[in-house]
Backbone as ProteinMPNN parsed JSONL, in Angstrom:
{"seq_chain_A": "XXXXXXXXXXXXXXXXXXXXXXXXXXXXXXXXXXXXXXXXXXXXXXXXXXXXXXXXXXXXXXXXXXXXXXXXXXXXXXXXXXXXXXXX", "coords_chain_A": {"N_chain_A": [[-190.118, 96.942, 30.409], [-193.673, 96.812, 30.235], [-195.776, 99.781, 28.95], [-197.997, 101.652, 30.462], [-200.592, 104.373, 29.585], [-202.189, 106.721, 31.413], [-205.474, 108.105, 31.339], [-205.479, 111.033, 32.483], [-203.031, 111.53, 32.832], [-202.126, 112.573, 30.294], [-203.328, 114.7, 30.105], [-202.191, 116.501, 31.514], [-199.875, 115.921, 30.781], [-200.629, 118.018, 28.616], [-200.893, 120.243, 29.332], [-198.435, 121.242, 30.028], [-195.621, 123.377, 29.904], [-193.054, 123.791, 30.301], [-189.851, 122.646, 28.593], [-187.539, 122.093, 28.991], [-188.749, 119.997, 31.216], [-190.456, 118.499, 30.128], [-188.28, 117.426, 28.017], [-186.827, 115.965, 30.113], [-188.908, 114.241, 31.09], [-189.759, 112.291, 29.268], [-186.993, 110.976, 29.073], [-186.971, 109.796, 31.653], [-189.148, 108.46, 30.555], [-188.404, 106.528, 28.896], [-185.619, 105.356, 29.905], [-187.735, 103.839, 31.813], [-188.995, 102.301, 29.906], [-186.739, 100.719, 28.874], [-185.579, 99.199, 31.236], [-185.658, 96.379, 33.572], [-186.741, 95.973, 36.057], [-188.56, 97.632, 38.849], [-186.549, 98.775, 40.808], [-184.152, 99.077, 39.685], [-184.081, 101.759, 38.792], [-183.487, 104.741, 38.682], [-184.283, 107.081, 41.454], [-186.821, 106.639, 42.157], [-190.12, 106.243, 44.381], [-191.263, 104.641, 46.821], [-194.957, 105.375, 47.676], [-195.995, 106.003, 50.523], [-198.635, 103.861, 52.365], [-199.751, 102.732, 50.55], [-199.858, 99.873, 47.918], [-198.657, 99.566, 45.538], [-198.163, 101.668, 44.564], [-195.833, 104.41, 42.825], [-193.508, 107.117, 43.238], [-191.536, 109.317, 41.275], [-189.166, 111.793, 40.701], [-189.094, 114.724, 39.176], [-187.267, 117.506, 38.618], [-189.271, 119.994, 40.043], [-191.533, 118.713, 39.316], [-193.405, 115.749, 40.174], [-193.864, 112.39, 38.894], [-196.391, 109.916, 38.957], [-197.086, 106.79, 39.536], [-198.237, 103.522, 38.951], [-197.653, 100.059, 39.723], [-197.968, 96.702, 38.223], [-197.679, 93.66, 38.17], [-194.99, 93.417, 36.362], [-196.311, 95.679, 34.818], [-196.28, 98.786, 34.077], [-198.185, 101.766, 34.832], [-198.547, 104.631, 34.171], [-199.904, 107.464, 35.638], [-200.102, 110.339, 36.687], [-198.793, 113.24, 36.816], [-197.378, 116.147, 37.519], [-196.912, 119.225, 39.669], [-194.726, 119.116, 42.454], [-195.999, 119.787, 45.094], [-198.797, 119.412, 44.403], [-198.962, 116.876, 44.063], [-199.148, 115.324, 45.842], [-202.117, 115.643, 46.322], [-203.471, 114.763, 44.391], [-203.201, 112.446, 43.532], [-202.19, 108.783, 44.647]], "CA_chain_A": [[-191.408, 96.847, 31.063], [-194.903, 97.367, 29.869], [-196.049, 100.882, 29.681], [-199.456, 102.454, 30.138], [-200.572, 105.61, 29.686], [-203.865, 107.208, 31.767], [-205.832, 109.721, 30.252], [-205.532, 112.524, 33.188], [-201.462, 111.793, 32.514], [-202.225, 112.785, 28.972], [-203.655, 115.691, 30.031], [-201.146, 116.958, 32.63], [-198.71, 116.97, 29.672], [-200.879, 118.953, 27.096], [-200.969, 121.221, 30.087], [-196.929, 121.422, 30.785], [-195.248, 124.435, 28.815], [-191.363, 123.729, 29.687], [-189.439, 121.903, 27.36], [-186.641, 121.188, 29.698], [-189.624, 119.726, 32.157], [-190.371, 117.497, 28.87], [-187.639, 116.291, 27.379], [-186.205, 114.948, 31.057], [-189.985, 112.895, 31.403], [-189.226, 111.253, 27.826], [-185.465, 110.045, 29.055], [-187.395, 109.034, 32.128], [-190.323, 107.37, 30.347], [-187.067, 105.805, 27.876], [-185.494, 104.49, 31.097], [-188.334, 103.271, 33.013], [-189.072, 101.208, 29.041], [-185.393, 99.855, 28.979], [-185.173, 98.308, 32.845], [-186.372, 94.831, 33.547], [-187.525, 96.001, 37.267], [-188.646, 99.162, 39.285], [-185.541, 98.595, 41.686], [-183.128, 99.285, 38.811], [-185.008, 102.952, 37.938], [-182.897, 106.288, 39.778], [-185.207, 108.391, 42.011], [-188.297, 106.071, 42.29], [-189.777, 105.901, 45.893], [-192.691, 103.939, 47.181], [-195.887, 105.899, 48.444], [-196.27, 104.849, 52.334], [-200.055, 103.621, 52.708], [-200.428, 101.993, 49.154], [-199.198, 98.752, 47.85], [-198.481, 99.288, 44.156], [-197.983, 103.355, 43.941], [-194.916, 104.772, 43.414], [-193.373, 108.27, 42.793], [-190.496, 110.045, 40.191], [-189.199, 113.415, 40.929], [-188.202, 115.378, 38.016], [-187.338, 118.968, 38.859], [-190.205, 120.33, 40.495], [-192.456, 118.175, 38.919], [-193.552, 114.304, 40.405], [-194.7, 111.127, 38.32], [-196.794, 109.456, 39.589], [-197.198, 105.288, 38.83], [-198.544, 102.269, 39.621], [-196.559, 98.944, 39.322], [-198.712, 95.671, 38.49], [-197.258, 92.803, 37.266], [-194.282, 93.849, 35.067], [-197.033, 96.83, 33.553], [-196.435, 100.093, 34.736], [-199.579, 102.477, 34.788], [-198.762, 106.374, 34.52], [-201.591, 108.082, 36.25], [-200.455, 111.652, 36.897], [-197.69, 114.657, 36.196], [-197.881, 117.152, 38.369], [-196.071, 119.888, 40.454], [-194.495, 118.493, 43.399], [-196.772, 120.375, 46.257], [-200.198, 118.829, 44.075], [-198.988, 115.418, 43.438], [-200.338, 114.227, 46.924], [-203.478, 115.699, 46.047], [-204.308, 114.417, 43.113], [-202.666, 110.911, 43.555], [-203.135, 108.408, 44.801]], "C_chain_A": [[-192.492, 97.384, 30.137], [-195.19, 98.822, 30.589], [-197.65, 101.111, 29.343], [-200.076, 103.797, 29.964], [-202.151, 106.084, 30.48], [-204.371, 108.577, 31.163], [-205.764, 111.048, 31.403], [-203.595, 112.423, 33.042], [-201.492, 112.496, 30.982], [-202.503, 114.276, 29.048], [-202.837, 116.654, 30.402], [-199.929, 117.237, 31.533], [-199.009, 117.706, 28.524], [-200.798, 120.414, 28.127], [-199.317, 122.021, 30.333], [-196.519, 122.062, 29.399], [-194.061, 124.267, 28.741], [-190.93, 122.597, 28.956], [-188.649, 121.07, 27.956], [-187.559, 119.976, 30.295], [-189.57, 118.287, 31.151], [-189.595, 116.505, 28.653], [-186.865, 115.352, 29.029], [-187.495, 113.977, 31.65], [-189.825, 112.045, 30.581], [-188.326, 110.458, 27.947], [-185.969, 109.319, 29.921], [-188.209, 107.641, 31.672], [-189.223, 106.27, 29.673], [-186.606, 104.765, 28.736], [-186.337, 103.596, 31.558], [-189.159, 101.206, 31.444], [-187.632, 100.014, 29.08], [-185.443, 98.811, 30.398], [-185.956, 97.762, 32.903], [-187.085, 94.938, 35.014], [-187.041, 97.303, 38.061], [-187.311, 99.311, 40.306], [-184.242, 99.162, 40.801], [-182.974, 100.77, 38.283], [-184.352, 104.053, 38.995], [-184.251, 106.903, 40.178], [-186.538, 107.656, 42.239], [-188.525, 105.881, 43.882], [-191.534, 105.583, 45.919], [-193.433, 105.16, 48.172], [-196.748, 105.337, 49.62], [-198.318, 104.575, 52.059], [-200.414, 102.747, 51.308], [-199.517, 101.099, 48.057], [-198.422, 98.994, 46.52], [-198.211, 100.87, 43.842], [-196.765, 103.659, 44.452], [-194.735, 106.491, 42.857], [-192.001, 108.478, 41.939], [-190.02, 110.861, 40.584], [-188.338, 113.408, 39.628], [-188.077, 116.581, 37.849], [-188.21, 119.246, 40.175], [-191.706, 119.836, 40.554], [-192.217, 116.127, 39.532], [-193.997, 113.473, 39.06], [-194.94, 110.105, 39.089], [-197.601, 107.991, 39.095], [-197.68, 104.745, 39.529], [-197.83, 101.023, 39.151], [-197.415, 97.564, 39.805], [-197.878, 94.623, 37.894], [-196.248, 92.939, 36.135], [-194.718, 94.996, 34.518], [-196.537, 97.789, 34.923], [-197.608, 101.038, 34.301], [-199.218, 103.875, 35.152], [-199.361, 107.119, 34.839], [-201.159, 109.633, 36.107], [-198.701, 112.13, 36.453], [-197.839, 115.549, 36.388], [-196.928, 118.15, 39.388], [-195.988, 118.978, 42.008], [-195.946, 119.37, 44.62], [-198.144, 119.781, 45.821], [-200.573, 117.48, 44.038], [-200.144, 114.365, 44.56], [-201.738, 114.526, 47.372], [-204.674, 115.148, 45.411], [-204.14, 112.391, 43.011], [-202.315, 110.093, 44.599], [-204.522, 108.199, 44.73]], "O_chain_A": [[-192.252, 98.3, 29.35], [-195.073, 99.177, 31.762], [-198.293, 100.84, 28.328], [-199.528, 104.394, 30.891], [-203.193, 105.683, 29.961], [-203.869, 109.613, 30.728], [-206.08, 112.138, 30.926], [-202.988, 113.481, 33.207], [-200.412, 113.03, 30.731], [-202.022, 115.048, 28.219], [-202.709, 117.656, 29.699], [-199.257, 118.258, 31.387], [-198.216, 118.039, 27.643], [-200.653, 121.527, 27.621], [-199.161, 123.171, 30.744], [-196.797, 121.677, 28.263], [-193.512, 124.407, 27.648], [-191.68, 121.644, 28.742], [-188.661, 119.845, 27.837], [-187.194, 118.865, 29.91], [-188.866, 117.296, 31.346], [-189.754, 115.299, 28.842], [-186.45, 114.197, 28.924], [-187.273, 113.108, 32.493], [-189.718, 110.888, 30.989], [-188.332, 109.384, 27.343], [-185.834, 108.119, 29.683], [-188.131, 106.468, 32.036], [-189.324, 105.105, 30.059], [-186.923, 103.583, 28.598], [-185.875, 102.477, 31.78], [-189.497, 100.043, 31.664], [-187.653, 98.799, 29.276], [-185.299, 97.596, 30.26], [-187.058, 98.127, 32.493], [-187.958, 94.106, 35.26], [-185.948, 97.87, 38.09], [-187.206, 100.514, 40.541], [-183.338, 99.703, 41.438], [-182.052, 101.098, 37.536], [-184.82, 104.113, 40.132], [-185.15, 107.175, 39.382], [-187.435, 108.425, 42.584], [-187.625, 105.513, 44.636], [-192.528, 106.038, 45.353], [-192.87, 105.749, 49.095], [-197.722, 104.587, 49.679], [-198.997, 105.422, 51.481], [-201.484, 102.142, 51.239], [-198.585, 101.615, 47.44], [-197.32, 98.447, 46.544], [-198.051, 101.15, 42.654], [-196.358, 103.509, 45.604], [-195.615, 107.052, 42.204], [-191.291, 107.477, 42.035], [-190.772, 111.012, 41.547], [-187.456, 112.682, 39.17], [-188.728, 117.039, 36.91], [-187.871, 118.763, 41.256], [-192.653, 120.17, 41.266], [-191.215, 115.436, 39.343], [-194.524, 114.143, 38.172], [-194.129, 109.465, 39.758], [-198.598, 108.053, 38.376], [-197.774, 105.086, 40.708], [-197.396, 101.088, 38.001], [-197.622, 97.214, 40.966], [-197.323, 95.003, 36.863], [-196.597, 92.605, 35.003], [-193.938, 95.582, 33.767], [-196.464, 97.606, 36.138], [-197.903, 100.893, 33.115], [-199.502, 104.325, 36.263], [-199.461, 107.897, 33.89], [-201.897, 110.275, 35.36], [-197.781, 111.483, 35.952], [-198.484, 116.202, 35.567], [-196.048, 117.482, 39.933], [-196.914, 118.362, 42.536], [-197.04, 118.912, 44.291], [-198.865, 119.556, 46.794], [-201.677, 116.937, 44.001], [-201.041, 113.526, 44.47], [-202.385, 114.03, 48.295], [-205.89, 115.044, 45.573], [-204.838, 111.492, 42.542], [-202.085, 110.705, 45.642], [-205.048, 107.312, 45.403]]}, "name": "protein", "num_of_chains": 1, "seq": "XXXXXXXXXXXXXXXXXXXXXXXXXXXXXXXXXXXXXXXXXXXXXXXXXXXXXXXXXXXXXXXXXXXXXXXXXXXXXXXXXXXXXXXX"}
């Protein structure tokens, strides 16, 4: 799949200090490049109220996507308790 990156996702990881936290978003982001469709992707779950947003969990921490056309759109990276603050 096509990936995208948003610039407040960019930020969210100059902000993130663990390593573990890290390197298991990288195998994710690795994964979510390899698979031909979001159905195929462990742990992904659609966000009720909005057509195209979905979520990640990775630890403690969400990712938070959008899914257009084959592209995926990374918007956020965020502690689970903020994610449904900030995203959407």
């Amino acid at each position: 799949m096509i990936i995208s990156y948003n610039r407040k996702f960019k930020k969210d990881l100059e902000k993130l200090k663990e390593k573990n936290i890290k390197a298991a978003l990288k195998s994710v982001i690795q994964e979510l490049k390899e698979k031909q469709s979001l159905s195929d992707i462990k742990g992904v779950k659609k966000i009720s109220g909005h057509p195209t947003a979905y979520r990640i969990r990775i630890g403690n921490y969400r990712l938070g996507l959008y899914h257009n056309n084959g592209t995926l759109s990374l918007q956020r990276f965020v502690k689970r308790n903020d994610i449904y603050k900030v995203f959407p």
